[in-house]
TIMARLUM-677032 format. One record per atom (N, C-alpha, C): x, y, z negated; residue in three letters. Coordinates in steps of 0.05 Angstrom, whole numbers, plus 5000, padded with zeros to 4 digits. Atoms other than C-alpha are relative to their C-alpha. Last residue first. Layout:
% residues N
XYZala/...
***
This chain:
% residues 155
502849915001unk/504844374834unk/498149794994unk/502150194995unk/512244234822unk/497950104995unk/500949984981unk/517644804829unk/497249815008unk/498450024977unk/520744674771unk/498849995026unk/501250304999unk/514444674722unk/503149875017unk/499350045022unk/518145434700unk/499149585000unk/496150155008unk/519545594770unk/500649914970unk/497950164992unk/512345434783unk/502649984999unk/500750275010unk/509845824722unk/500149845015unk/500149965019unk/512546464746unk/500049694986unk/497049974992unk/510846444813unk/502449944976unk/499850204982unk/503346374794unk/503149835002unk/500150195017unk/504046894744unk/500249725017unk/497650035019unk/508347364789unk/499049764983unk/497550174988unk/502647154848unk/502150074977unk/500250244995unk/497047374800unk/501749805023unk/499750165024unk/499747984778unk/499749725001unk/497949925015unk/501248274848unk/500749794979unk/497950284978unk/494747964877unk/502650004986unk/500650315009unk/490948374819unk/502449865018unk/500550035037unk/495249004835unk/499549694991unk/497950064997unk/493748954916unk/501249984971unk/499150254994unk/486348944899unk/503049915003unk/501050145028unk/486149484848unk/500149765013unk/498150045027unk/490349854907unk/499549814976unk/498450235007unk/485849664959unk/502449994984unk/501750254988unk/479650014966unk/502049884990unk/501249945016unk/483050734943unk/497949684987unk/498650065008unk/488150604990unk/498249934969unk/498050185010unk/483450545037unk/502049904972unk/501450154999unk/480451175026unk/500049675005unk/500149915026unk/486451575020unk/497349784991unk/499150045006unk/489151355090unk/498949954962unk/499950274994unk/483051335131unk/502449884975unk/502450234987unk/478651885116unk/501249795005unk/499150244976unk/481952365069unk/498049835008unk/499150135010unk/478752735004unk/501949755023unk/498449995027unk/477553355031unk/501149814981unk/501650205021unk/474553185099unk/502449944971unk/499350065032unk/475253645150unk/499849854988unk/502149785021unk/472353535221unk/502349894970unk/502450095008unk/477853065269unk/498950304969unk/499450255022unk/483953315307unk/496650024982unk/499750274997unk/481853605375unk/501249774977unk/501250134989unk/478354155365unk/500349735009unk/499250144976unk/482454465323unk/497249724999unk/499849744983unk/480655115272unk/500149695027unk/502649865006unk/478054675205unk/499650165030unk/500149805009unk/482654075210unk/499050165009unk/500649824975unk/482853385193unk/500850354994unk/501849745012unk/485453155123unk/497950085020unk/501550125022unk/487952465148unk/498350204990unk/502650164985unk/489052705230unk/498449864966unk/501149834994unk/493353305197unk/496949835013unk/500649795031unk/497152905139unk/496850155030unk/501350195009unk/499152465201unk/498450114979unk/503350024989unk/501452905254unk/498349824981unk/500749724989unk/509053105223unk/497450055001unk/500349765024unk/510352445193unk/498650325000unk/502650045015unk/506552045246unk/500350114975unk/499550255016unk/511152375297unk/498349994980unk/500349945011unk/509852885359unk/500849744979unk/497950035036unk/514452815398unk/499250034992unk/499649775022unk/509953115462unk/501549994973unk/499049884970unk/506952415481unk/499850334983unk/502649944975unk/505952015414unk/501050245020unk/503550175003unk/509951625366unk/498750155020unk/502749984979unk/516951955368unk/497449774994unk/499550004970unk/520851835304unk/497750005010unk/499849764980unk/520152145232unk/501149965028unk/497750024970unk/516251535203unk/500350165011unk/497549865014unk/511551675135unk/503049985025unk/499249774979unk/505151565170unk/501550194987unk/501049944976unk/503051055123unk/500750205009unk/499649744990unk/504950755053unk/498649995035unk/501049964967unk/503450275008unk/500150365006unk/500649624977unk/507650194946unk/499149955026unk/500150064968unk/507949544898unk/499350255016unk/502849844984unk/511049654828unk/500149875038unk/501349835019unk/516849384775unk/497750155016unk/501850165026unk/519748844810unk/498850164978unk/498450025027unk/519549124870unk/499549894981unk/501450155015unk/513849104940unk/503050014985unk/497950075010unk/514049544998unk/499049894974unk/499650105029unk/508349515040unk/502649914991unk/497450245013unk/508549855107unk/498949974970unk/500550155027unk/502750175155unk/502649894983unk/497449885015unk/506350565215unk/499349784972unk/498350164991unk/500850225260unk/501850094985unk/500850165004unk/494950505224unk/502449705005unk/500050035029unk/496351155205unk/500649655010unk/498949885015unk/499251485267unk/500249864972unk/497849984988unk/497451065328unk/502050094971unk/498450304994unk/491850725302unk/502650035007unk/499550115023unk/488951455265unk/501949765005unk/497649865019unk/491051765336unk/499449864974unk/496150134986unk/487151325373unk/501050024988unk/499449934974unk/480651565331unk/502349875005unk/503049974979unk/475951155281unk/500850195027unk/498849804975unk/480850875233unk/496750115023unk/500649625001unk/477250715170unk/500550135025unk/503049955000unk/477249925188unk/499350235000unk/501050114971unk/484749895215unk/497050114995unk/499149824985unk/486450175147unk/498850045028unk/501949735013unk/483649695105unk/499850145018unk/502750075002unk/486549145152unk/498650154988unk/499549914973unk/493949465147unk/496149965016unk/499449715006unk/493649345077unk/498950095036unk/503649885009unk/489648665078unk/500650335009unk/501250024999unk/496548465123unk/496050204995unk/499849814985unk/501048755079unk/498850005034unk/501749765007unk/498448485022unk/500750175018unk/502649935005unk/499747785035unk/499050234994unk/500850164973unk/506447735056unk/497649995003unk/500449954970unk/508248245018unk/499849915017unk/502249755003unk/506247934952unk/500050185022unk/502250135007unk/509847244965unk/497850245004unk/501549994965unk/515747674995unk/497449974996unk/500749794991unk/516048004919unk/499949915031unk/501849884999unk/514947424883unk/499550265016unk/501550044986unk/520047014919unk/496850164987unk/500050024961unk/525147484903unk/497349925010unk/500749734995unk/523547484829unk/499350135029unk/503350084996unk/523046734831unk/499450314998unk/501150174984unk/530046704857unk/497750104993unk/500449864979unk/532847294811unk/498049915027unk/495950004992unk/532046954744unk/499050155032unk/499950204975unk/524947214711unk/503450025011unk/498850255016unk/525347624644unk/501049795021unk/497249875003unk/523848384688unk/502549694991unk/498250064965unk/518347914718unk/502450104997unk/499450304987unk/514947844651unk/501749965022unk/497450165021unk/516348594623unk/499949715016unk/498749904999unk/511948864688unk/503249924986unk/499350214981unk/506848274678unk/503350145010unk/499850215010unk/505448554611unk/501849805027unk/498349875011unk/505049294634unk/502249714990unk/498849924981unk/498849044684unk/503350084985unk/499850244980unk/495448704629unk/503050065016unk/496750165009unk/497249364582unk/500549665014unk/501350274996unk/492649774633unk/502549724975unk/502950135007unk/492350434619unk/499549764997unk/499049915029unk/500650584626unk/496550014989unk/500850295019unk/500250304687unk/500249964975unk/498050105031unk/500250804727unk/498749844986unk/501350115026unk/498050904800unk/502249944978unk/498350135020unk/500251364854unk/497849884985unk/501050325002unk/495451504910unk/502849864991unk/498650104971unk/497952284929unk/499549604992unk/500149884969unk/494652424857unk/501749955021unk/499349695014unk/493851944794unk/499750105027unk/499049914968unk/490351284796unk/500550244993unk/500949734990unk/490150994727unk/501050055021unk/497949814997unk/491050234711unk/497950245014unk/500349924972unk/485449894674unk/502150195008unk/
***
């Protein structure tokens, strides 16, 4: 089982499945490396953005967390992120780097970003939902991917 560490890293230094697929794709020629990594952002960035969407619960989460969403995808890990963008986003400049940490945490004195909540409410919670899913997909499109460029492309 991979380990979740803090800021919603994971390692894979629990899971030797996950460590296995790591060496497999390093062996792969570049083509089927490629197509594993759109393969896996084409589909995970989507669900990603779909977690997200569901936690949101003010404007600002859709403005800040929800629409910034990205999935990057390598041959050694997949990264979701959110309200990492330092351009304008909302009236006043504020940006989803700057305002995003404050609508995920809330906070304790303002009335207008949302009640506390120590473990996050849209970003952290999500990610928390769909990392073990984005992972599986991961492994199972490299094997997939994998063993059609090895049939030559025949299914």
């Amino acid at each position: 089982m991979a380990r979740t560490h803090g800021k919603g890293r994971v390692s894979i230094e629990g899971s030797r499945e996950l460590q296995a697929v790591v060496v497999a794709i390093k062996q792969l020629d570049a083509d089927t490396r490629k197509n594993i990594r759109e393969q896996t952002r084409a589909v995970a960035r989507p669900e990603w953005e779909k977690a997200l969407a569901k936690r949101a619960r003010w404007e600002q989460d859709r403005e800040l967390i929800v629409r910034t969403a990205r999935v990057t995808v390598s041959d050694q890990n997949v990264t979701v992120t959110a309200a990492t963008q330092k351009r304008k986003a909302l009236k006043g400049g504020a940006t989803p780097f700057s305002e995003g940490k404050s609508f995920e945490f809330g906070h304790p004195t303002e009335k207008q970003l949302p009640p506390v909540v120590k473990g996050g409410r849209v970003f952290y919670r999500a990610a928390a939902d769909m990392i073990p899913r984005i992972l599986a997909l991961w492994a199972q499109t490299a094997v997939r991917t994998a063993a059609e460029a090895l049939e030559g492309g025949k299914r």
